[in-house]
C-alpha positions as CSV (number, residue, x, y, z in Angstrom):
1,X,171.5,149.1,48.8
2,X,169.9,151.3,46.2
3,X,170.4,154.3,45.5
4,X,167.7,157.2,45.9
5,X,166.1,158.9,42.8
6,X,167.7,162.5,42.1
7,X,165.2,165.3,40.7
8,X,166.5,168.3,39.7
9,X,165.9,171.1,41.8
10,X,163.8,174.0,39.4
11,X,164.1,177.3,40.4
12,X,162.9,180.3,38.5
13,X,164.6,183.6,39.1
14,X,164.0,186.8,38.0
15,X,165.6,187.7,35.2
16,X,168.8,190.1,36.2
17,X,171.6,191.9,34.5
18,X,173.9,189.3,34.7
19,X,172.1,186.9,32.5
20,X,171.0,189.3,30.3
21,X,173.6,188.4,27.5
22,X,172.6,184.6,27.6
23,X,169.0,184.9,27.3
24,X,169.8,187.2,24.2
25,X,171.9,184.3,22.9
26,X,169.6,181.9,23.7
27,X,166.8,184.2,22.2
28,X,168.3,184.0,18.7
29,X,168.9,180.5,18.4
30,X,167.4,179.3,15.2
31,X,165.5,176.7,16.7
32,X,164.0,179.5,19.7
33,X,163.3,181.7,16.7
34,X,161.5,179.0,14.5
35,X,158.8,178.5,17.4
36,X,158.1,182.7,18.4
37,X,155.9,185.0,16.2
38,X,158.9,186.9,15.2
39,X,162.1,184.9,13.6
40,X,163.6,187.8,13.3
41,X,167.6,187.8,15.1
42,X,167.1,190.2,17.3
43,X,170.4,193.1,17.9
44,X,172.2,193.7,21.3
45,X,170.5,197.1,21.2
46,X,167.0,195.9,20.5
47,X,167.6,193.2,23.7
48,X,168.7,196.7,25.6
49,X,166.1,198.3,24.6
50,X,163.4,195.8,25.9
51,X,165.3,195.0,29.4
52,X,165.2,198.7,30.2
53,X,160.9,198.6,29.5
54,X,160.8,195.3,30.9
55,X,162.1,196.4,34.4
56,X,159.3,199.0,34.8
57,X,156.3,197.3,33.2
58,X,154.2,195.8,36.2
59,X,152.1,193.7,33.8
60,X,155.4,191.3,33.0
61,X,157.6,188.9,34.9
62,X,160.5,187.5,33.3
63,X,162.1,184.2,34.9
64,X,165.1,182.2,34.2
65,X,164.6,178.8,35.0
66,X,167.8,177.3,37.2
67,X,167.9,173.7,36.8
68,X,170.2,172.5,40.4
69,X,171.6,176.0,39.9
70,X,172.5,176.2,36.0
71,X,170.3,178.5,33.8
72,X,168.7,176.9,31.1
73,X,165.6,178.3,30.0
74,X,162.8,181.1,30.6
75,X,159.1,181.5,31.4
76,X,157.6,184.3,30.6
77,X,154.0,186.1,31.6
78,X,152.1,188.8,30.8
79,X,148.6,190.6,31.7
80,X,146.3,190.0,28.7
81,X,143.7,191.0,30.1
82,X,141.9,191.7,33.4
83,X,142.0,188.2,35.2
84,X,143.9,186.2,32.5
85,X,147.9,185.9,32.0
86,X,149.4,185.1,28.8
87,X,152.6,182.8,28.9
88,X,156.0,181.8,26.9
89,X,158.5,179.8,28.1
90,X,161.7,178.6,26.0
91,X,164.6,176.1,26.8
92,X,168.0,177.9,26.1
93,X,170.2,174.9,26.7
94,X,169.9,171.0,25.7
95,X,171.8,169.6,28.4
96,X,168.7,169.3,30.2
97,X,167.1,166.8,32.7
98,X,164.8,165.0,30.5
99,X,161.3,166.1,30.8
100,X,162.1,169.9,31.5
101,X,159.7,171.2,29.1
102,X,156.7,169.4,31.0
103,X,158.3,171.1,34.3
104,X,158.3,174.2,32.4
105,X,154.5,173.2,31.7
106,X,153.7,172.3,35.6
107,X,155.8,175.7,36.7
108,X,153.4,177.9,34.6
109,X,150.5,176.8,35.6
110,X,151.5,176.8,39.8
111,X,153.1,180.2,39.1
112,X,149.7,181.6,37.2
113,X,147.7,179.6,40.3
114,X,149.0,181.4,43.0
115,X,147.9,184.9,41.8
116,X,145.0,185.0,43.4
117,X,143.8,188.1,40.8
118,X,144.0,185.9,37.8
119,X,141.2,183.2,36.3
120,X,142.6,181.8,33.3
121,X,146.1,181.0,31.6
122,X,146.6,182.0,28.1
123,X,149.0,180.4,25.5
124,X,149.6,181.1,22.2
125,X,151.2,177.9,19.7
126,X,152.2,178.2,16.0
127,X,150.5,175.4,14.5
128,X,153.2,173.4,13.1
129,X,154.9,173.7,16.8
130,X,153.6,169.9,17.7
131,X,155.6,169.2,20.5
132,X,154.0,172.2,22.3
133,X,150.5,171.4,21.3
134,X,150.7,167.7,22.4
135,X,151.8,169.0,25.7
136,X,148.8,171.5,26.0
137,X,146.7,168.6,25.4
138,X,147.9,166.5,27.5
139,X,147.5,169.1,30.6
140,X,144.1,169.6,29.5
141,X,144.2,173.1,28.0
142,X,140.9,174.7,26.4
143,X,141.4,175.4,22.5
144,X,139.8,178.9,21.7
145,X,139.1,179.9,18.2
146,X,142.6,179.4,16.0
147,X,144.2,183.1,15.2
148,X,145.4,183.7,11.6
149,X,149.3,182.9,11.1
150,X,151.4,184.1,8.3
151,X,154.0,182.5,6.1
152,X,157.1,180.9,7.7
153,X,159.1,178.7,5.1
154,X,156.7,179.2,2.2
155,X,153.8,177.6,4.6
156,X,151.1,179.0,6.1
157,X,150.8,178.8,9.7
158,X,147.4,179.4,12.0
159,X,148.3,180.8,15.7
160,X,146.4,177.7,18.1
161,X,145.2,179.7,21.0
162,X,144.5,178.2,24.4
163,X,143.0,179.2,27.9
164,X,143.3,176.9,30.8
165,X,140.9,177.8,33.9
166,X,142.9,178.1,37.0
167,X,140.4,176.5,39.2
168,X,140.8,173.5,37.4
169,X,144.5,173.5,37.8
170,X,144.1,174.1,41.5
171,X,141.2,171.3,41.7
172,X,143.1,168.9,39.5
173,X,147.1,169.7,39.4
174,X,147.3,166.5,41.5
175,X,145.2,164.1,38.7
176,X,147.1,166.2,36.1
177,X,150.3,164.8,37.5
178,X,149.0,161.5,37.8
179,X,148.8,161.1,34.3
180,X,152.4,162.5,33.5
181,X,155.6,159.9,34.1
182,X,156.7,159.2,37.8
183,X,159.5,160.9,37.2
184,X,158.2,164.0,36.1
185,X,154.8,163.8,39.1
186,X,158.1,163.8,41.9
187,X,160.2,166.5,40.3
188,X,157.5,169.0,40.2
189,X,157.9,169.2,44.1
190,X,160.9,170.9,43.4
191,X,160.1,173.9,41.4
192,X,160.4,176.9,43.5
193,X,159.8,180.9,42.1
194,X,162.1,183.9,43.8
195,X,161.2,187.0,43.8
């Protein structure tokens, strides 16, 4: 007899005091830094300082993504403008299911779907970040005009900016996952947001 497939149960929390002291540790991994606009370690105090202004600012949610009940990662959203939310996500650990960052990827997009207020998806990639831009491509993301970068190991950078229209995600996600591996297409069913 054979076994059934196992998918990882994604579930994506808001962030809480508890976790607080891994997402900071995750946060100044060098390999979390390398990707974000800032590279800069980032103090205890600092972290503090942006949990406390993070628990009253309505125009940000904060999630830690629980892979069959382990933390591993984060998604992040803010309101960039009227109708369009800007998004970050980060894995934290590496003992992962494979594919997580394309869940990560699906999870977004469902999470940006269901607010009925909003009309686009925003996402902002440092150019030399190809992992991230392959996947953005492969979802089908809109490129808008590049931002400029700066200099991050003597090399400049450009800041590849990207909109996806959440119609199309809601008229498509099923194609979408179509073209992603089986594996990947059947996980997604599991990816659940608390509140």
């Amino acid at each position: 007899m054979v076994a059934a497939k196992q998918y990882p149960t994604s579930q994506f929390r808001p962030l809480t005091e508890a976790e607080l002291e891994r997402v900071w540790q995750w946060r100044n991994q060098p390999d979390i830094r390398r990707n974000m606009h800032s590279d800069t370690p980032i103090s205890w105090d600092e972290h503090l300082a942006w949990y406390e202004k993070l628990k009253f600012d309505l125009s940000r949610s904060f999630f830690v993504f629980h892979q069959n009940e382990q933390p591993i990662g984060v998604l992040n959203f803010n309101q960039r403008s009227n109708g369009v939310l800007e998004w970050g996500c980060y894995l934290g650990e590496t003992n992962v299911w494979p594919g997580s960052g394309l869940l990560l990827e699906i999870a977004a997009l469902d999470y940006a779907a269901m607010q009925n207020t909003q009309h686009s998806l925003y996402a902002e990639v440092l150019s030399f970040n190809q992992s991230v831009l392959k996947m953005h491509q492969l979802f089908g993301y809109l490129s808008l005009p590049d931002l400029p970068g700066k200099l991050r190991d003597n090399q400049l950078y450009q800041v590849k900016a990207f909109h996806y229209p959440l119609a199309d995600w809601r008229a498509n996600r099923d194609a979408v996952l179509t073209r992603l591996p089986k594996q990947i297409a059947a996980a997604a069913s599991f990816i659940q947001f608390t509140q």
